[in-house]
PDB file with one MODEL, atoms N, CA, C and O in Angstrom:
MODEL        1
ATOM      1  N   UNK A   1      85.045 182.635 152.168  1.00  0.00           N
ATOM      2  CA  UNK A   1      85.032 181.470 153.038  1.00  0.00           C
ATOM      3  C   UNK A   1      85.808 180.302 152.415  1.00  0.00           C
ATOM      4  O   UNK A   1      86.171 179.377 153.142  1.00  0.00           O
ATOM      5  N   UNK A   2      86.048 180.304 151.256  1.00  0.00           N
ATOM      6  CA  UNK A   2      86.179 178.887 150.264  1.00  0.00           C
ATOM      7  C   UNK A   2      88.407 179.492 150.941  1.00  0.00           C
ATOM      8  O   UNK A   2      89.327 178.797 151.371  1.00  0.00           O
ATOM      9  N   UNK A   3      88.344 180.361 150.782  1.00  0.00           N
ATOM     10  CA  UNK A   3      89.699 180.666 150.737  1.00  0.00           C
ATOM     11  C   UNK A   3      90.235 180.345 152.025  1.00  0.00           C
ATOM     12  O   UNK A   3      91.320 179.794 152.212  1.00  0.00           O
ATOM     13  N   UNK A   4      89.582 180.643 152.735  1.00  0.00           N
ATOM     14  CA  UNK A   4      90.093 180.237 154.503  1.00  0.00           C
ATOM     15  C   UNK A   4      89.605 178.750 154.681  1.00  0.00           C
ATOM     16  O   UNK A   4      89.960 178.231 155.740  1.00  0.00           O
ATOM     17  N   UNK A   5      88.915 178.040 153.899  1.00  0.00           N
ATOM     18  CA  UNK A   5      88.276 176.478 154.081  1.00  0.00           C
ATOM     19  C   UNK A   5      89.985 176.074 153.185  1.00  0.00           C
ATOM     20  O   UNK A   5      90.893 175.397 153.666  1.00  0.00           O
ATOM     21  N   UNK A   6      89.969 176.722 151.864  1.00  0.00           N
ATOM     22  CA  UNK A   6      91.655 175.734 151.649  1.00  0.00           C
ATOM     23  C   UNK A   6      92.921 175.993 152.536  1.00  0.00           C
ATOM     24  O   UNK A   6      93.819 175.176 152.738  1.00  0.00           O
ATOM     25  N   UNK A   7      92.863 176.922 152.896  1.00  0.00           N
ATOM     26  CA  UNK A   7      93.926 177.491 154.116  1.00  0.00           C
ATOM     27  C   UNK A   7      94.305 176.306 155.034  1.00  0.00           C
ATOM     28  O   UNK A   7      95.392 175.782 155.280  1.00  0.00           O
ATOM     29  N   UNK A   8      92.718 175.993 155.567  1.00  0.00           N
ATOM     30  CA  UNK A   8      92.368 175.856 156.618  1.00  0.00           C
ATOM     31  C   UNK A   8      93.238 174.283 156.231  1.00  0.00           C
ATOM     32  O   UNK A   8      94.096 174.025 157.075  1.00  0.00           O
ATOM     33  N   UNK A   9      93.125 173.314 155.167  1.00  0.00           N
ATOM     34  CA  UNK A   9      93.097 171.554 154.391  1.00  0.00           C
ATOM     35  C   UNK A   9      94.371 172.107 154.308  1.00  0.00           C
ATOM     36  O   UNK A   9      95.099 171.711 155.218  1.00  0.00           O
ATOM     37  N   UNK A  10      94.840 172.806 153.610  1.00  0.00           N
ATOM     38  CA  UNK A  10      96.239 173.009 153.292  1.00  0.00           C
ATOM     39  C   UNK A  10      97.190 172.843 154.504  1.00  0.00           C
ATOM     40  O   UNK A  10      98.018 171.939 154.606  1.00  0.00           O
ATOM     41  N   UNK A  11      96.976 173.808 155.395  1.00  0.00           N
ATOM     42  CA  UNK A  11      97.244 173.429 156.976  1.00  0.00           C
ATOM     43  C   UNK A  11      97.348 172.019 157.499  1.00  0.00           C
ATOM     44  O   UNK A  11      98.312 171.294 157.256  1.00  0.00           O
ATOM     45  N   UNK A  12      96.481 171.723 158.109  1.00  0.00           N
ATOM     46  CA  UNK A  12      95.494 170.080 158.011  1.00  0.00           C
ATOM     47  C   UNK A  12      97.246 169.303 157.636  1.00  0.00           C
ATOM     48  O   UNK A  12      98.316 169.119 158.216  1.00  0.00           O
ATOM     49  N   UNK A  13      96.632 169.064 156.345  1.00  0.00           N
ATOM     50  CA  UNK A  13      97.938 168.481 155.673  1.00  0.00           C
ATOM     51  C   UNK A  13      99.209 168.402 155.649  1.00  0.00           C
ATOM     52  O   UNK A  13      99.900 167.383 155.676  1.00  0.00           O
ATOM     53  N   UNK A  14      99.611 169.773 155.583  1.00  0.00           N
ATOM     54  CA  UNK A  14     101.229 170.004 156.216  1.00  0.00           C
ATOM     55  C   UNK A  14     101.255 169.290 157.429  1.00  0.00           C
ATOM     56  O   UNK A  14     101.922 168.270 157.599  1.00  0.00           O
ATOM     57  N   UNK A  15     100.371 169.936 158.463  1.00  0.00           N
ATOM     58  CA  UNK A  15     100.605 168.940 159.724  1.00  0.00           C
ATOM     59  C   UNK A  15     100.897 167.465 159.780  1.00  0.00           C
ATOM     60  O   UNK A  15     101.739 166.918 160.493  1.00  0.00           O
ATOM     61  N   UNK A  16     100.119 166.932 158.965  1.00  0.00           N
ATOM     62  CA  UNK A  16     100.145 165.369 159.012  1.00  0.00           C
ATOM     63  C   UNK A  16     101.430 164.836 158.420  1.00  0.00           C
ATOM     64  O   UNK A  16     102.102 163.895 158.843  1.00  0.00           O
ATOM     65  N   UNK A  17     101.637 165.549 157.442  1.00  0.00           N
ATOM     66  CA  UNK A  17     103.313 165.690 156.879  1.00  0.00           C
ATOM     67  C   UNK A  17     104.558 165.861 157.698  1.00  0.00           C
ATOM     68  O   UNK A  17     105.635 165.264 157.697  1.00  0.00           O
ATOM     69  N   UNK A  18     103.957 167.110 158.573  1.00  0.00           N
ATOM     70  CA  UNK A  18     105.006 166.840 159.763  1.00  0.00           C
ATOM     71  C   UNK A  18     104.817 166.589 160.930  1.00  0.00           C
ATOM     72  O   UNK A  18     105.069 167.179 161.981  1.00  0.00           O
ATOM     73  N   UNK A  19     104.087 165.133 160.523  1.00  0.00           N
ATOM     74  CA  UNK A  19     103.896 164.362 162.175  1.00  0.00           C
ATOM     75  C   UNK A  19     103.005 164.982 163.340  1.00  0.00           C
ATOM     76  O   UNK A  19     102.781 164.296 164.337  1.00  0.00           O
ATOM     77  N   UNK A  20     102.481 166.308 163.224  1.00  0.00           N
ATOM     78  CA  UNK A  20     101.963 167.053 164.100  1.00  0.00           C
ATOM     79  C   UNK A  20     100.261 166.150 164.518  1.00  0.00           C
ATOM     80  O   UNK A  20      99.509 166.184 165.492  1.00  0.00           O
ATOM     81  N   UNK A  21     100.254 165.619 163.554  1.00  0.00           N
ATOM     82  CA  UNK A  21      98.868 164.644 163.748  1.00  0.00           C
ATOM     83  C   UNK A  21      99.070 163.270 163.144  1.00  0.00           C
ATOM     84  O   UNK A  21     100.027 163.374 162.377  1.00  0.00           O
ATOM     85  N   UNK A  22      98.609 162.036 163.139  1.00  0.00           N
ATOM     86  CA  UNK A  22      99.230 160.624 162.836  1.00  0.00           C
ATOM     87  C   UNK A  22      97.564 160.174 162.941  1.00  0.00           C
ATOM     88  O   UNK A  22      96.771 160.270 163.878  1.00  0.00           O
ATOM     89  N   UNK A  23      97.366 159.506 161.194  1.00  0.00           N
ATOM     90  CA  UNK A  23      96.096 159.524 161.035  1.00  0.00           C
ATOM     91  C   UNK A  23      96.487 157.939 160.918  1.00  0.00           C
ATOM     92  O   UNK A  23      97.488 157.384 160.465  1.00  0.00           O
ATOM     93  N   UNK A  24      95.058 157.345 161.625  1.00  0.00           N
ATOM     94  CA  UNK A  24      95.141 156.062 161.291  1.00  0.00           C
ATOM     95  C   UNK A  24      93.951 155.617 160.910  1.00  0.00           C
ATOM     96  O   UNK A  24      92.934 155.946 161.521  1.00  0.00           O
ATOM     97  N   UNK A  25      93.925 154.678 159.678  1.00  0.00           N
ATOM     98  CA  UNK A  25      92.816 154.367 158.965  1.00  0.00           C
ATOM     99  C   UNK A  25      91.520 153.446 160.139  1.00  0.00           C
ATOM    100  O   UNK A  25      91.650 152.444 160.841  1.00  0.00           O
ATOM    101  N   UNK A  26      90.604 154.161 159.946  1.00  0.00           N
ATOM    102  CA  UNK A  26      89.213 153.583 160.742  1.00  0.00           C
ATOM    103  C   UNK A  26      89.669 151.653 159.754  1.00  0.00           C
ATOM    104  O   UNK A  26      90.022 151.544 158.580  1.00  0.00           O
ATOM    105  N   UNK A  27      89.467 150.452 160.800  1.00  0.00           N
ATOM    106  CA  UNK A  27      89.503 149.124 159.646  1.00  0.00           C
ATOM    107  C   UNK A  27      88.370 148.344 160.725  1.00  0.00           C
ATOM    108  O   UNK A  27      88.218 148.302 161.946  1.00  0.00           O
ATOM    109  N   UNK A  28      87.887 147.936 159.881  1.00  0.00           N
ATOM    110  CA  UNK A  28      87.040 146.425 160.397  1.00  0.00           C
ATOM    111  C   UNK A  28      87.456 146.128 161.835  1.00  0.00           C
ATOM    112  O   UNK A  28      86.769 146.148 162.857  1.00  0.00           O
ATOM    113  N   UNK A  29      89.031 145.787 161.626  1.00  0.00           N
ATOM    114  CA  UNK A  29      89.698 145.508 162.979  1.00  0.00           C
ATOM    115  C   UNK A  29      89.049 145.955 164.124  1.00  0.00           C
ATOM    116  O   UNK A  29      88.354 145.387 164.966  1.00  0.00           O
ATOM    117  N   UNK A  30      89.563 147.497 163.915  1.00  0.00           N
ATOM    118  CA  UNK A  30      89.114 148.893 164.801  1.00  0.00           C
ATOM    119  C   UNK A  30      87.975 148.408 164.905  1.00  0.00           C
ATOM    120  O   UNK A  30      88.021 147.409 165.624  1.00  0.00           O
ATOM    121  N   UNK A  31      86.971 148.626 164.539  1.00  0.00           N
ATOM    122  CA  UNK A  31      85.778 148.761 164.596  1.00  0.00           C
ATOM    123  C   UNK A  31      85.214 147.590 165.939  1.00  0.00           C
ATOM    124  O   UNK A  31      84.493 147.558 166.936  1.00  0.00           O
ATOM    125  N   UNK A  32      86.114 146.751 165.129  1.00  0.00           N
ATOM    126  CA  UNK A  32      85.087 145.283 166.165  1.00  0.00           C
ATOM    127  C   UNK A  32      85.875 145.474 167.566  1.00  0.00           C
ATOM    128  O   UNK A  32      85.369 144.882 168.519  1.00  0.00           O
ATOM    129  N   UNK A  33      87.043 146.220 167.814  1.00  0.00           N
ATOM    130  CA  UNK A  33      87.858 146.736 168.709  1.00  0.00           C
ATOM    131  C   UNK A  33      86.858 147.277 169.888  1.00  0.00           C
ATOM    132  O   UNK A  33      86.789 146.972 171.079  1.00  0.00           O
ATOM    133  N   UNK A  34      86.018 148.314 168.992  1.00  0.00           N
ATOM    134  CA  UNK A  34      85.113 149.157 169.785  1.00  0.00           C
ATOM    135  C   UNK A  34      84.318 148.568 170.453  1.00  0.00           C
ATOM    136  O   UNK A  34      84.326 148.476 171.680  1.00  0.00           O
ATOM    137  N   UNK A  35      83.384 148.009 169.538  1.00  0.00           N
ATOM    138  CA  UNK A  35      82.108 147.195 170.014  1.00  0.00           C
ATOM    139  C   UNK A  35      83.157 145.833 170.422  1.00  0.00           C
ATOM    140  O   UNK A  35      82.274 145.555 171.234  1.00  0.00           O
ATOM    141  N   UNK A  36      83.879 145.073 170.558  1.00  0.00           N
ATOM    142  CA  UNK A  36      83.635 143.968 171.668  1.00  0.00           C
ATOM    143  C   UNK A  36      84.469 144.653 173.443  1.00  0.00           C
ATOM    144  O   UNK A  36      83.970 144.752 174.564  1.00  0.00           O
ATOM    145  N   UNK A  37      85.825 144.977 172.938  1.00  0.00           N
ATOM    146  CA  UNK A  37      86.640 145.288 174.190  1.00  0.00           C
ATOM    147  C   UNK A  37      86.208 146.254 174.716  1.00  0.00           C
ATOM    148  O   UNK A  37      86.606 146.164 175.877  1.00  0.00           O
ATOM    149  N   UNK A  38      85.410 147.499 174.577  1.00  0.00           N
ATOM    150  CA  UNK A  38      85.529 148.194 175.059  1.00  0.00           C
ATOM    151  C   UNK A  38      83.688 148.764 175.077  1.00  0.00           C
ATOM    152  O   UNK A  38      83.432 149.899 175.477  1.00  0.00           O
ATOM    153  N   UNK A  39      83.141 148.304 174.845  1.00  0.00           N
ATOM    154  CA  UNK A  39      81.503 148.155 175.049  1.00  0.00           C
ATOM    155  C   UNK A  39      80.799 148.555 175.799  1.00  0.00           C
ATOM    156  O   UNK A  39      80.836 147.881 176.828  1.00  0.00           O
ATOM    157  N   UNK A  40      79.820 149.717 175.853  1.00  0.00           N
ATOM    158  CA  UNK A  40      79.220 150.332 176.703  1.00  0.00           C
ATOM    159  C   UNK A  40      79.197 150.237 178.091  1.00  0.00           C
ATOM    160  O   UNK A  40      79.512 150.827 179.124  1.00  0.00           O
ATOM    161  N   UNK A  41      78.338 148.559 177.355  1.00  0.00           N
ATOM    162  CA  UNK A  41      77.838 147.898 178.902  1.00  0.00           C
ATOM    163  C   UNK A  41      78.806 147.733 179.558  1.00  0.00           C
ATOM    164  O   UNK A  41      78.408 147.614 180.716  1.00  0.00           O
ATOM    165  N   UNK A  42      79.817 147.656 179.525  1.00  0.00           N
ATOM    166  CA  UNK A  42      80.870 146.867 180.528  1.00  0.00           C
ATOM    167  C   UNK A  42      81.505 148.988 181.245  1.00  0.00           C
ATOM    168  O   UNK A  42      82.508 149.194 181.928  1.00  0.00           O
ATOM    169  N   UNK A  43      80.772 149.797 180.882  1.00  0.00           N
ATOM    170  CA  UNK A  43      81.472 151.021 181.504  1.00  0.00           C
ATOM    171  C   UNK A  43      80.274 151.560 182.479  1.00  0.00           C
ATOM    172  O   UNK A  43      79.084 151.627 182.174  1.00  0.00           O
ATOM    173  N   UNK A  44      81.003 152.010 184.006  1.00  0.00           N
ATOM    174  CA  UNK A  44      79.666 152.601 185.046  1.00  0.00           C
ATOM    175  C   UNK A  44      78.681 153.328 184.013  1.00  0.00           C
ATOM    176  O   UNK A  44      78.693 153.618 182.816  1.00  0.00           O
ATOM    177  N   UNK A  45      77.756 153.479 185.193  1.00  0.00           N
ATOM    178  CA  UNK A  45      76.321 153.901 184.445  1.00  0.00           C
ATOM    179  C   UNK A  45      76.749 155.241 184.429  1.00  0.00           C
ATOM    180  O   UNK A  45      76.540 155.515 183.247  1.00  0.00           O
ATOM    181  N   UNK A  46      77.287 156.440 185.032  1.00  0.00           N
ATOM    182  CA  UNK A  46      77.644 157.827 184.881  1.00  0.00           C
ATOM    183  C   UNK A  46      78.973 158.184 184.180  1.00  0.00           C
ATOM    184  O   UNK A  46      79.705 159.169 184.268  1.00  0.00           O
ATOM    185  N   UNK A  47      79.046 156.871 183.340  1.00  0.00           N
ATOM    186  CA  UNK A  47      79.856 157.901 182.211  1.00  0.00           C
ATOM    187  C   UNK A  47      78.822 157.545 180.926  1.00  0.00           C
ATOM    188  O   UNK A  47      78.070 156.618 180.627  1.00  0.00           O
ATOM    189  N   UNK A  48      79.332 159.138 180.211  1.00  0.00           N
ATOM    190  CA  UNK A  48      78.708 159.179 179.165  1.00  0.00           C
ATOM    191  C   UNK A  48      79.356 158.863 177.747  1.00  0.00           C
ATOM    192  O   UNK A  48      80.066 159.804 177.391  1.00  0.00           O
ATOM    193  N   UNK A  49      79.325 157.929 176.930  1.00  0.00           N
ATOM    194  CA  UNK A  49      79.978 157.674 175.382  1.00  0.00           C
ATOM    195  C   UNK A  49      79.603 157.583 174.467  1.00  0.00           C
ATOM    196  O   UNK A  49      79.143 156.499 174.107  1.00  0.00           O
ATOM    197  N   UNK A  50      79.614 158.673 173.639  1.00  0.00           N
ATOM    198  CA  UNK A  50      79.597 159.012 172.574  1.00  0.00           C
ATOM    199  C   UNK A  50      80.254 157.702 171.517  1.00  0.00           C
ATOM    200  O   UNK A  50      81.091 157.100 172.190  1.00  0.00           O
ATOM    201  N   UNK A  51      80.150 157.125 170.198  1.00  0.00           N
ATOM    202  CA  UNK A  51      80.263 156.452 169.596  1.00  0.00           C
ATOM    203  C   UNK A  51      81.776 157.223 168.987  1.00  0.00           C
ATOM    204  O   UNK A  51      82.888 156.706 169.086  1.00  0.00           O
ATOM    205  N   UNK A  52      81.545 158.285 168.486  1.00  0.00           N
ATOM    206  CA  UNK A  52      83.074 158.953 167.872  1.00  0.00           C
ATOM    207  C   UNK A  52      84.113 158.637 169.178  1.00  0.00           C
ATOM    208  O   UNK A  52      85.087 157.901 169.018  1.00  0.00           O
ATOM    209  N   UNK A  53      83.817 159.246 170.439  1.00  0.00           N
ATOM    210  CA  UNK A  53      84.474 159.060 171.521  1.00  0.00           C
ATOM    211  C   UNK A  53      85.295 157.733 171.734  1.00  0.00           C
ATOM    212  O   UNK A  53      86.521 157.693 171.828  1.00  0.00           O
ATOM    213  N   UNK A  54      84.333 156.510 171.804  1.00  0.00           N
ATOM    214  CA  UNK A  54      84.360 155.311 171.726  1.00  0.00           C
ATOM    215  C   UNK A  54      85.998 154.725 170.560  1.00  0.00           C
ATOM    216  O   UNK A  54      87.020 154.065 170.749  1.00  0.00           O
ATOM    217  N   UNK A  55      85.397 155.425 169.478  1.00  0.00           N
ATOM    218  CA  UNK A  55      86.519 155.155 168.295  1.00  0.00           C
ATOM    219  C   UNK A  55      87.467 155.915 168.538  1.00  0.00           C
ATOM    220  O   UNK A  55      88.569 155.490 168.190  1.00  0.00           O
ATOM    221  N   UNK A  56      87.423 157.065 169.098  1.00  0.00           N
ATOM    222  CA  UNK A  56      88.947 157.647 169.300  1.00  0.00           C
ATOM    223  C   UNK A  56      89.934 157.157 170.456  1.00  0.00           C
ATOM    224  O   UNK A  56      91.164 157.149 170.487  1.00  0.00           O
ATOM    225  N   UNK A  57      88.970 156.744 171.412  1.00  0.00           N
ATOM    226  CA  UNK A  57      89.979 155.979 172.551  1.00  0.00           C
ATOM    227  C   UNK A  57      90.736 154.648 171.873  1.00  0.00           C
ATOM    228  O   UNK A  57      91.863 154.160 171.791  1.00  0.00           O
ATOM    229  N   UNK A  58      89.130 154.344 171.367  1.00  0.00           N
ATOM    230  CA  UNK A  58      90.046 152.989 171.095  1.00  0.00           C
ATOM    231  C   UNK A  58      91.031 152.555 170.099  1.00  0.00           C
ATOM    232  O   UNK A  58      91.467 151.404 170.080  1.00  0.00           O
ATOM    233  N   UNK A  59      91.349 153.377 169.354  1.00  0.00           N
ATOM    234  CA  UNK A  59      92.516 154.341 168.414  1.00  0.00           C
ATOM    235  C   UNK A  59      93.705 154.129 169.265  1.00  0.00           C
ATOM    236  O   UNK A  59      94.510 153.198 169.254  1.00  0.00           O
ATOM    237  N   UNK A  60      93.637 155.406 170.159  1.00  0.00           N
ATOM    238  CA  UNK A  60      94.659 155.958 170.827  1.00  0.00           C
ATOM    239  C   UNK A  60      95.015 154.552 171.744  1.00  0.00           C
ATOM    240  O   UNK A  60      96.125 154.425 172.262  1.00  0.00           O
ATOM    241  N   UNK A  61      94.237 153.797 171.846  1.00  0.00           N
ATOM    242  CA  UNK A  61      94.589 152.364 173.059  1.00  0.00           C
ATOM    243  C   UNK A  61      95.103 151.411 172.032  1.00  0.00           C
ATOM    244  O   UNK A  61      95.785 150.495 172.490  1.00  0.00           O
ATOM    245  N   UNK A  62      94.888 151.435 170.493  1.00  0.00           N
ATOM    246  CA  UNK A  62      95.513 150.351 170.095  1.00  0.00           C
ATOM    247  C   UNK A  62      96.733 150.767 169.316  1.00  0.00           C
ATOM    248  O   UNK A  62      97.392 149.965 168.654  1.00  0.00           O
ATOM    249  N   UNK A  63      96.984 151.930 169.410  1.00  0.00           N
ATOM    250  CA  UNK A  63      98.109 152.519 168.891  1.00  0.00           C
ATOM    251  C   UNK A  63      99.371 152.650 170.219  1.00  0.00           C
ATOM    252  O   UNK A  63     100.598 152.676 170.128  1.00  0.00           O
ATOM    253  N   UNK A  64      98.508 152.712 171.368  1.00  0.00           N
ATOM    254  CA  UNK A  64      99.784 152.342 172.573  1.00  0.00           C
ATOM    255  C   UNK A  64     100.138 153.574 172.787  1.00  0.00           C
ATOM    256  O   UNK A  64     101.302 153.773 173.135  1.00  0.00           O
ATOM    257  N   UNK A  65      99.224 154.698 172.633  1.00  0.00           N
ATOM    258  CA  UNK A  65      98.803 156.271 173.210  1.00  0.00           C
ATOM    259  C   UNK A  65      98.615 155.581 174.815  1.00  0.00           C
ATOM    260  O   UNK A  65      97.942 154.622 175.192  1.00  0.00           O
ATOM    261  N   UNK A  66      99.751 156.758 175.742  1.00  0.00           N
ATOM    262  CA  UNK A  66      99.387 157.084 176.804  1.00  0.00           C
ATOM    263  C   UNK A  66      98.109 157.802 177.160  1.00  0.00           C
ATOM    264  O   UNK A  66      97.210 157.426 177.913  1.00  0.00           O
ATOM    265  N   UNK A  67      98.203 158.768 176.551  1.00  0.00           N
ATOM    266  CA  UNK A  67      97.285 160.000 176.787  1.00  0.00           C
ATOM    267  C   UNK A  67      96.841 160.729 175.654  1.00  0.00           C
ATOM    268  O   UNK A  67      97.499 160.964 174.641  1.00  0.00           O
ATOM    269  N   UNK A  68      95.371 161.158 175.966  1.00  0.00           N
ATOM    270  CA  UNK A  68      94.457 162.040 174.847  1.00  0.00           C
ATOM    271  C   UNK A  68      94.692 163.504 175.164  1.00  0.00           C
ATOM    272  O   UNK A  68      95.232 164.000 176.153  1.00  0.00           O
ATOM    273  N   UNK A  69      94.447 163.770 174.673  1.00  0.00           N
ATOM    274  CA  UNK A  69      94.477 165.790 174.412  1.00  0.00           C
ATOM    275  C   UNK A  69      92.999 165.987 174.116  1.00  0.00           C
ATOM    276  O   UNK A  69      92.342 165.214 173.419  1.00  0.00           O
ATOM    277  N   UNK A  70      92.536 167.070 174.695  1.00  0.00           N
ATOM    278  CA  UNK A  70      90.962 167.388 174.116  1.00  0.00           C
ATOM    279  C   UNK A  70      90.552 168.321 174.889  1.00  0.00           C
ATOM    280  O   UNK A  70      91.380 168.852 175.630  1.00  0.00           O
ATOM    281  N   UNK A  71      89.323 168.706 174.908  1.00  0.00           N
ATOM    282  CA  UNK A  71      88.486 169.924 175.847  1.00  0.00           C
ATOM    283  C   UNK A  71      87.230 169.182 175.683  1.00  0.00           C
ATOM    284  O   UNK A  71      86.194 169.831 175.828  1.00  0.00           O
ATOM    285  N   UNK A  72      87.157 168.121 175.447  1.00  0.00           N
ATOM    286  CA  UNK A  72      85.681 167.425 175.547  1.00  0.00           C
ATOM    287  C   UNK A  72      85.987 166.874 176.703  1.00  0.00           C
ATOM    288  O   UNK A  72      86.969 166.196 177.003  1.00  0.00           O
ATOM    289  N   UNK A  73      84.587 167.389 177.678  1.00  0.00           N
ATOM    290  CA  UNK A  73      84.522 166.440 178.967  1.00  0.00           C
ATOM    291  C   UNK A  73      83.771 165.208 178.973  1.00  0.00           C
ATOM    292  O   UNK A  73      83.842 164.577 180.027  1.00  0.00           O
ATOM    293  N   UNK A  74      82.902 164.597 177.832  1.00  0.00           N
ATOM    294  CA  UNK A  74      82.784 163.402 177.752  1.00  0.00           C
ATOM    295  C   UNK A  74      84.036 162.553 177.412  1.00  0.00           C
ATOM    296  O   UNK A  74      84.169 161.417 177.867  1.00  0.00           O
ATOM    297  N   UNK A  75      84.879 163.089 176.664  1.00  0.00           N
ATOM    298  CA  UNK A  75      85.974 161.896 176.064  1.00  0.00           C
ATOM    299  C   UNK A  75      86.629 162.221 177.443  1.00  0.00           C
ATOM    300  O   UNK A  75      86.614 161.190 178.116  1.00  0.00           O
ATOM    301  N   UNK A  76      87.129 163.133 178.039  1.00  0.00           N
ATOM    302  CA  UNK A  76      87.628 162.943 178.847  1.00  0.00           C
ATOM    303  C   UNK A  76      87.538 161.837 180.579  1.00  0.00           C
ATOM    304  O   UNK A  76      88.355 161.174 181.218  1.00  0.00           O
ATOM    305  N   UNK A  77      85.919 162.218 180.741  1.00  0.00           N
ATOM    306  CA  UNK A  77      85.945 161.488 181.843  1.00  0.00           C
ATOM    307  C   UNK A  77      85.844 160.063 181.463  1.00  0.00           C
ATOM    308  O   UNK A  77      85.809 159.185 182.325  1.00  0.00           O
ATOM    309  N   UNK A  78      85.783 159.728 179.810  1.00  0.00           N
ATOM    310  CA  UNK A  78      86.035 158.364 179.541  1.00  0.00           C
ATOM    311  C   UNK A  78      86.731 157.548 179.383  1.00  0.00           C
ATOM    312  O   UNK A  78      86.517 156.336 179.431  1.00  0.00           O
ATOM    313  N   UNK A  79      88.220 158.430 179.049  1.00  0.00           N
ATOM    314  CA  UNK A  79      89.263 158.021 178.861  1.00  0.00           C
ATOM    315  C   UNK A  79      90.222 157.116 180.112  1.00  0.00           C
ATOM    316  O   UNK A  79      91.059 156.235 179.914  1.00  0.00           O
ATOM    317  N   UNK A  80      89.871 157.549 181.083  1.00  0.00           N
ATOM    318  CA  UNK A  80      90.344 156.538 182.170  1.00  0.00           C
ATOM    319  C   UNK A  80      89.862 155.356 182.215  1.00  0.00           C
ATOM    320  O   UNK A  80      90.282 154.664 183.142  1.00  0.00           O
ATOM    321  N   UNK A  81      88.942 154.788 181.355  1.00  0.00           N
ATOM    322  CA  UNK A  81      88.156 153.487 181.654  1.00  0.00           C
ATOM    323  C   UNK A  81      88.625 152.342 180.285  1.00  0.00           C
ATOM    324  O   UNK A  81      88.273 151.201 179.985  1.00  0.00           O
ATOM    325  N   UNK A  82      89.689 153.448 179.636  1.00  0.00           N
ATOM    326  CA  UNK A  82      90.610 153.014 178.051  1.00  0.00           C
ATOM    327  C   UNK A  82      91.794 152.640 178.721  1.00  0.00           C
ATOM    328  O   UNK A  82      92.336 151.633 178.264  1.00  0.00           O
ATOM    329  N   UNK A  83      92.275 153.121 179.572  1.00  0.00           N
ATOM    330  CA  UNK A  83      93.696 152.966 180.360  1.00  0.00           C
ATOM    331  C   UNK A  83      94.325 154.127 179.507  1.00  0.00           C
ATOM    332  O   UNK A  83      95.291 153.759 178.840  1.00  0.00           O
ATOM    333  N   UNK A  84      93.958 155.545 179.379  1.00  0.00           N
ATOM    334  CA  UNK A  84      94.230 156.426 178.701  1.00  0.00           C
ATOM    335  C   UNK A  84      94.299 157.518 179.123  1.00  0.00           C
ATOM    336  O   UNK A  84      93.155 157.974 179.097  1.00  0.00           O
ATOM    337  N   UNK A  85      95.378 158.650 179.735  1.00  0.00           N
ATOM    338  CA  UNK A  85      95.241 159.480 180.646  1.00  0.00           C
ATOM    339  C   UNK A  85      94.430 160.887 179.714  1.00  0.00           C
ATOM    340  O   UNK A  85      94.961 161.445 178.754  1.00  0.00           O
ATOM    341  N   UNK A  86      93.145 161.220 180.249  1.00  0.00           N
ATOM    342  CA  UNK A  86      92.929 162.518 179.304  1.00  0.00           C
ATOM    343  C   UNK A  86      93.473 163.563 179.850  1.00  0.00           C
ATOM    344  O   UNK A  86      93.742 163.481 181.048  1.00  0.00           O
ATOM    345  N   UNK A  87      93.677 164.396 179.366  1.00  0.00           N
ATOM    346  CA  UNK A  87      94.213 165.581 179.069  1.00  0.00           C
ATOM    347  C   UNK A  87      93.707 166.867 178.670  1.00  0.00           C
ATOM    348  O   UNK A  87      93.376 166.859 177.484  1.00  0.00           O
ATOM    349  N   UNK A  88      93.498 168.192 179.367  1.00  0.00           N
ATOM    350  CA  UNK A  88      92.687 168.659 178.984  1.00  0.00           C
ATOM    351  C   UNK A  88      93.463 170.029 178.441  1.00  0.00           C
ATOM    352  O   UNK A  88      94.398 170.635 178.964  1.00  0.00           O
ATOM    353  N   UNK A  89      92.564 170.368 176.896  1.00  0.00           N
ATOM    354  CA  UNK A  89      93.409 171.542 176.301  1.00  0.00           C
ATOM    355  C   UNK A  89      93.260 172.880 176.956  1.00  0.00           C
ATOM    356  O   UNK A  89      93.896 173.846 176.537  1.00  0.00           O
TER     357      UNK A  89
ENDMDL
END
């Protein structure tokens, strides 16, 4: 398992090396990003948000991402309320 877990980081990494993923540091900024602009309360009562969810939109919205990629149908049906088209894998 340990051998397919470094495979697995080794991978990971190359990718990010070649742009295939674009990591951006979680900051204070971000954070207060989440909790003021984009805040539960201010979203209908039938969507559901997850806190990770929450931080990844609001990522992809302050980075000036059109659109998310995923197979989560919570991030997804949330992502329209980011101005963020989801996308489903």
């Amino acid at each position: 398992m340990k051998k397919l877990t470094d495979t697995l980081l080794l991978t990971f990494l190359q990718h990010i090396d070649e742009g295939v993923w674009r990591v951006v540091p979680v900051t204070e900024r971000l954070l207060r990003n989440v909790s003021f602009n984009f805040n539960v309360g201010r979203l209908p009562a039938g969507v559901y948000l997850r806190a990770g969810d929450a931080v990844h939109l609001t990522t992809a919205a302050d980075q000036g991402e059109s659109e998310i990629w995923t197979n989560d149908r919570h991030l997804l049906a949330a992502a329209g309320h980011f101005g963020i088209a989801g996308r489903k894998v």
